[in-house]
N, C-alpha and C positions, 0 to 999 in steps of 0.2 A: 512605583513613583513616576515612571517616565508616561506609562499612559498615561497617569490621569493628569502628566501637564499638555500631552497632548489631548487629551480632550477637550482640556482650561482652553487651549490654544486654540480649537477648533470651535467650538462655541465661541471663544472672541471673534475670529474671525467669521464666522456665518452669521452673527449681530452686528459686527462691524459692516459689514456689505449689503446687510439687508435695509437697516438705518442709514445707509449714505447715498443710497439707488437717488433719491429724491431731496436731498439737504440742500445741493443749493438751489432748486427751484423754490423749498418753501419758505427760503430766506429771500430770495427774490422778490414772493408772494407778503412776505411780512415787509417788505423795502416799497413794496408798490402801496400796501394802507398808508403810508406818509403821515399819517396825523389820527392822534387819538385824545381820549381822555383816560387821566389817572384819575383814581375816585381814592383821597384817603378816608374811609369812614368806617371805625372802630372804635372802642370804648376810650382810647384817648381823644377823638372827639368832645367826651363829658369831662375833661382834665383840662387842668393847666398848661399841661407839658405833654407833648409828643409821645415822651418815654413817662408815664404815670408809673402811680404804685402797682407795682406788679400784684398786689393783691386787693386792688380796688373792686371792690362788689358788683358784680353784673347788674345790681339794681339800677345804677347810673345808666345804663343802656335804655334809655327810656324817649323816643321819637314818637311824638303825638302826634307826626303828620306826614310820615315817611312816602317818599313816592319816589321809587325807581324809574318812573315811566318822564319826571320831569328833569331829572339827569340824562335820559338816554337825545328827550326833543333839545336839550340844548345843546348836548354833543352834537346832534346832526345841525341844525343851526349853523355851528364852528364849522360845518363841511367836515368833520371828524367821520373814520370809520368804524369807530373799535372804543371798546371802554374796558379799563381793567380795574380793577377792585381789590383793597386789600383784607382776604380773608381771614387772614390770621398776622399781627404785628408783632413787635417786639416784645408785647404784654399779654402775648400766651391765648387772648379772649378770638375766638370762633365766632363770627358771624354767620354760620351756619347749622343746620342740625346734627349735630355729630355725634356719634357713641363714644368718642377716644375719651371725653373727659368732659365734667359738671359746668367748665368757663365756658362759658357758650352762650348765644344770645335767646337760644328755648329758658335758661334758667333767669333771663331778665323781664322786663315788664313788658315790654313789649311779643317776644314769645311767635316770633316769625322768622323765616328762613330767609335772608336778607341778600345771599348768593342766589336761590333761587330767584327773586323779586326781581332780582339784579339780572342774572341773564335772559330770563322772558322778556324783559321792558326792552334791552336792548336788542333783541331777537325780532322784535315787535316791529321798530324800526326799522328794521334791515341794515344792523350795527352787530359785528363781530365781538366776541368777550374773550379777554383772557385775564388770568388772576394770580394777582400776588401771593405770596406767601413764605413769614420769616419763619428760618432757622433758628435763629435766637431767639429763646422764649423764655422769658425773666419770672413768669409768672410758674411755670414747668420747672425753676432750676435747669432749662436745656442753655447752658453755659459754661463758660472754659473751666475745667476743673470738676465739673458736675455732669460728665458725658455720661450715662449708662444705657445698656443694651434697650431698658422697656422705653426710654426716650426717645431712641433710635427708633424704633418698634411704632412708637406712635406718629413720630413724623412721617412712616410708609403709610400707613393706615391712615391719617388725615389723608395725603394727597391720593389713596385711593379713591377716599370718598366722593375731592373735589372735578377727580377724572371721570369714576363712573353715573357721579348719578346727575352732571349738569350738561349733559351732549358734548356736543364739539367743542373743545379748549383752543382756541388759536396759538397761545402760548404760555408757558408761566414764569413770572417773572420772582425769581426768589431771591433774597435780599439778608443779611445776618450770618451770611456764611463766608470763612477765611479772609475777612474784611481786616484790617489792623484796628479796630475798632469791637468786633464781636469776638476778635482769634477763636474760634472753632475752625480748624483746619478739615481740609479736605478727607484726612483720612479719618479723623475723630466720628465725624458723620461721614460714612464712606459718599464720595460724590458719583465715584462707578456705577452702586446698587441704588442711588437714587434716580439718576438717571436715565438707566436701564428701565427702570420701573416705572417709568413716566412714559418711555418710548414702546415696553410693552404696553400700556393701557391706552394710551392713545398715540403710535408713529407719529402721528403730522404737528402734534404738539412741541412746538419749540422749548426747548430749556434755558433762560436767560440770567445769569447769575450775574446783581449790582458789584461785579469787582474788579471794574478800570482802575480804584486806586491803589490797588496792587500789582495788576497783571500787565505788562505793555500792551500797548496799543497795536501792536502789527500783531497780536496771535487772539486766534480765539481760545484761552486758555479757561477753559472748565464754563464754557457757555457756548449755543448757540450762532449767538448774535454778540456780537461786542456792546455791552451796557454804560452808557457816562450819566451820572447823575451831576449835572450843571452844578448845580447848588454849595457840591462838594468842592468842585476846583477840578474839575474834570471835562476837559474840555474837547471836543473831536475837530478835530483840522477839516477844514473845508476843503483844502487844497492837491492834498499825500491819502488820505485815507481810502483803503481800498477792501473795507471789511462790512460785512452785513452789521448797521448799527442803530443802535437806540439812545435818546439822547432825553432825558426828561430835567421838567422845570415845575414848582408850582405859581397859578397864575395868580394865589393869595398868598401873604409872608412868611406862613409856614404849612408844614403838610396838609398838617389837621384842623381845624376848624379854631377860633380862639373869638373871644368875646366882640371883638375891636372889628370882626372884615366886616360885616356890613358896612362901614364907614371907612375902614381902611381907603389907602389912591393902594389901585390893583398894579400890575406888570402892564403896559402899553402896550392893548391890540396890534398897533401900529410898528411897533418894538419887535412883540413877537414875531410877526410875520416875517418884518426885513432882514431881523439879524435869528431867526431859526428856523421859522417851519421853510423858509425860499431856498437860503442857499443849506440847509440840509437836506431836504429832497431833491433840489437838481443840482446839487456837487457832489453830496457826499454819503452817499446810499446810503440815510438815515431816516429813520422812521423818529418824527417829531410828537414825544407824549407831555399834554399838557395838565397838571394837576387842578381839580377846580374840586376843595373843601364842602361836603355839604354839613348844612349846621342840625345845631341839637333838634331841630324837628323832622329833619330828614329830609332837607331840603337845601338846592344850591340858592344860597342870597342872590338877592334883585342886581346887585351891582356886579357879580361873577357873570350871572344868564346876559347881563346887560355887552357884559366885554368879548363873552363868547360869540354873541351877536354879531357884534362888531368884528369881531378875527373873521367869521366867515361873509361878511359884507367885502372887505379888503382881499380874502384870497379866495382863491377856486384852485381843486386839487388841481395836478399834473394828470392828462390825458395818457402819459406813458412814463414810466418813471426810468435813469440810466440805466442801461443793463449793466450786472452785478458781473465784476470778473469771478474768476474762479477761485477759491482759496483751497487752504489747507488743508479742510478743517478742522472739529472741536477738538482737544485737549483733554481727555474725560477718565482718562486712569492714572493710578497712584504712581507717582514721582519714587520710584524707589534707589536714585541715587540721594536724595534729600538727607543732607548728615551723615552718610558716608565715609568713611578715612580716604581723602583724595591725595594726592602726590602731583608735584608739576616741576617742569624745568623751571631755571630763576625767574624770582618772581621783583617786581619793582615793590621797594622800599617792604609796607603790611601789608599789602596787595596779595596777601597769599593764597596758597592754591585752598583754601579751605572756603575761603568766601563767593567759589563759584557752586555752589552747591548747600548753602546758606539757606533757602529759600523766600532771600532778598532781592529784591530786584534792585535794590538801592546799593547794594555791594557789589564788589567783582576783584577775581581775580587777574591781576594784570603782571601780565611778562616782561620782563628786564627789557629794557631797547637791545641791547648787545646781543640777545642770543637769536641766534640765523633763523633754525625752526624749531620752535617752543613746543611744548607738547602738555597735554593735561589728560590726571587719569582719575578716574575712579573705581574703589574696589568694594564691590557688589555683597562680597564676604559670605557669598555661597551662588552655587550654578543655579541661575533662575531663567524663566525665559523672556527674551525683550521684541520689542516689533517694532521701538518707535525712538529715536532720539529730538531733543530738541536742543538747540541753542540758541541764547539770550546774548548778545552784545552786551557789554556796557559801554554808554556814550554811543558815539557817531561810528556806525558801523565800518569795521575797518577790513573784513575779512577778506580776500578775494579767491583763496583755495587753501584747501585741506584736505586732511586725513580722517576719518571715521574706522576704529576698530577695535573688534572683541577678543577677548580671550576666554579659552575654557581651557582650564589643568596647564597654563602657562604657554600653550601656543596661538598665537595672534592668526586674525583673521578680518580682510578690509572688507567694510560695509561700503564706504563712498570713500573715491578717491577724484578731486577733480575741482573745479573752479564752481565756487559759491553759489549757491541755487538761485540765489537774490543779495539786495542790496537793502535789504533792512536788518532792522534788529535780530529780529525772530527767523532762524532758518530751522527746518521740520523734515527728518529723515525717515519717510516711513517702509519698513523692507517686512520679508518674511520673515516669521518669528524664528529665533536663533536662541541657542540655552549658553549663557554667558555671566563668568564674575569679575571679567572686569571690561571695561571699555574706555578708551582714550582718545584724543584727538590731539594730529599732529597739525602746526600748521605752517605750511608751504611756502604760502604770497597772504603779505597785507599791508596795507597803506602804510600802518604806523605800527606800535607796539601793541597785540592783539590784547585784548580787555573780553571776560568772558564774565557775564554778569548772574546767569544760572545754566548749567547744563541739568538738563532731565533725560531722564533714563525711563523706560515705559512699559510696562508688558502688553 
């Protein structure tokens, strides 16, 4: 048993080092594109609704006039670098040729590879591609309660198709996972072995996961690049923010195409620019994706190409964009304090020690004012091995020193002892791997009554 955690061990660690040689320059390189386009175009394009009948007939899939190459001229136009594409949406249908399954766009009338169309046209241009693609898939049953293995199975096997057979991926942006909206959790669809498996086929491809409205804002927890989707209530500070980030808008009323945008009043050229693509690229190391619908012919309306026009009339990229401090990095293994039996000195009022380990970021457990140095523990409920801790504040971060320590067979042992790594929310302890059931933190100095909103525990 002991070797083969160290081997688990060692292999983490020779992926870990190999995958992080270059993470934050290609987050740099992803901060320096500044501006793109998002392309929603999938069979809820030929729907009412965004989210259509999951078992709506590829025959809808029907564009008499599709042309990839006029989405790419008007992305550059906007001074755009990059176009991403949603491969697969919430309604399970493939826009590409795939073997995983019959929903696909080979089984509609139209009967062409629309990823392929898709990256040549922008290749053509001298326009970067990277591609969406959801984890929830309504049409699959790949849904909370409906997890099984050959699902799993399939989601590996789409994304290998869409790494191997379309060249260079600059990033993928996936979206339906651990959302409070999709709940598929991280471990239900392991996020490690996707990951992994992404960065095996292609290293330099970012992994971007849409779920700022879960995760704080100071951590890259289970993505690359920190993701805000505007639209949501998700907003990035122009001011504090010091994470590689993505910030996307659509520049018609909703993702996907609807009867009305030809005629629709679009989002203001002049709007965008001042209040996103400017002070995101030079305040807030954010990469600006703008959504522009194309319609049931396969094609962006006169009045979109009109506005794109105009966004790059009004701006001219950044000649160099801020240099990206250094972070922590990503977040990318299972949480195996998550639900745990925890223990803590007094706690204020229901503030119990049970809700720092919740997997809410909305909860926390919080310490009586009165006691000197608090302490919070959790028990692992067998020797496993760990290499990483993190803690979550709740509220205004109050921490200013603490204690970090494991035990194995009842004898403690200090990871960190000393004054707070930083002054945010999110503080990230990473050490050599250690075999441990339980771990606690004691805390020393803090502003006010310490409030701990998730402690994660890591292997």
């Amino acid at each position: 048993m002991k070797r083969i955690i160290l081997s688990s061990l060692l292999s983490l660690v020779l992926t870990s080092a190999f995958s992080q040689t270059s993470l934050l320059e290609r987050q740099q390189q992803f901060v320096d594109l500044q501006f793109g386009m998002f392309i929603h175009y999938n069979i809820p394009t030929y729907a009412p609704e965004d989210w259509p009948d999951p078992d709506l007939s590829p025959a809808v899939f029907n564009p008499t006039r599709l042309d990839c190459r006029q989405w790419a001229r008007a992305a550059k136009d906007a001074h755009m670098s990059y176009g991403c594409l949603t491969t697969k949406h919430h309604s399970g249908f493939c826009i590409w040729d795939t073997r995983t399954t019959d929903y696909n766009v080979m089984q509609s009338p139209l009967k062409r590879d629309v990823v392929r169309e898709f990256v040549d046209a922008f290749r053509a241009e001298g326009l970067k591609v990277m591609l969406y693609y959801s984890i929830l898939d309504t049409h699959h049953r790949l849904r909370p309660g409906h997890i099984e293995p050959w699902k799993i199975s399939m989601v590996k096997a789409q994304l290998t198709e869409l790494l191997t057979g379309y060249g260079p991926i600059e990033a993928l942006i996936i979206d339906g996972w651990d959302a409070p909206w999709s709940r598929i959790s991280y471990d239900e669809v392991p996020f490690g072995e996707i990951y992994a498996l992404v960065k095996r086929l292609q290293p330099d491809c970012l992994v971007m996961d849409l779920n700022a409205a879960k995760y704080p804002r100071e951590g890259l927890f289970y993505t690359d690049i920190k993701s805000y989707e505007q639209g949501a209530g998700q907003k990035i500070s122009t001011s504090d923010n010091r994470l590689p980030a993505l910030a996307c808008l659509p520049l018609q009323r909703t993702w996907f195409w609807k009867e009305s945008m030809p005629t629709d009043e679009l989002r203001s050229p002049q709007w965008l620019v001042d209040e996103n693509i400017r002070p995101y690229t030079e305040k807030a190391y954010c990469n600006f994706i703008l959504n522009a619908a194309p319609n049931r012919d396969g094609l962006i309306d006169d009045n979109a190409v009109a506005a794109l026009r105009e966004i790059g009339r009004l701006w001219t990229p950044l000649r160099q964009t801020p240099h990206l401090p250094a972070n922590d990095g990503p977040i990318i293994g299972r949480n195996i304090a998550k639900g745990k039996p925890a223990e803590s000195s007094w706690s204020y009022d229901m503030n119990i020690m049970d809700f720092a380990n919740d997997d809410d970021f909305t909860t926390s457990w919080q310490s009586h004012r009165l006691v000197e140095n608090p302490w919070w523990t959790v028990d692992l409920q067998e020797p496993q091995p760990i290499s990483m801790v993190t803690i979550t504040e709740g509220g205004t971060p109050s921490l200013k020193a603490y204690r970090l320590e494991y035990a194995l067979n009842g004898e403690w042992h200090v990871l960190f002892d000393g004054p707070s790594p930083n002054a945010l929310r999110v503080k990230t302890h990473r050490f050599p791997a250690v075999v441990a059931d339980h771990v606690r933190i004691t805390i020393t100095d803090s502003a006010e009554a310490p409030s701990i909103s998730e402690f994660g525990v890591y292997q």
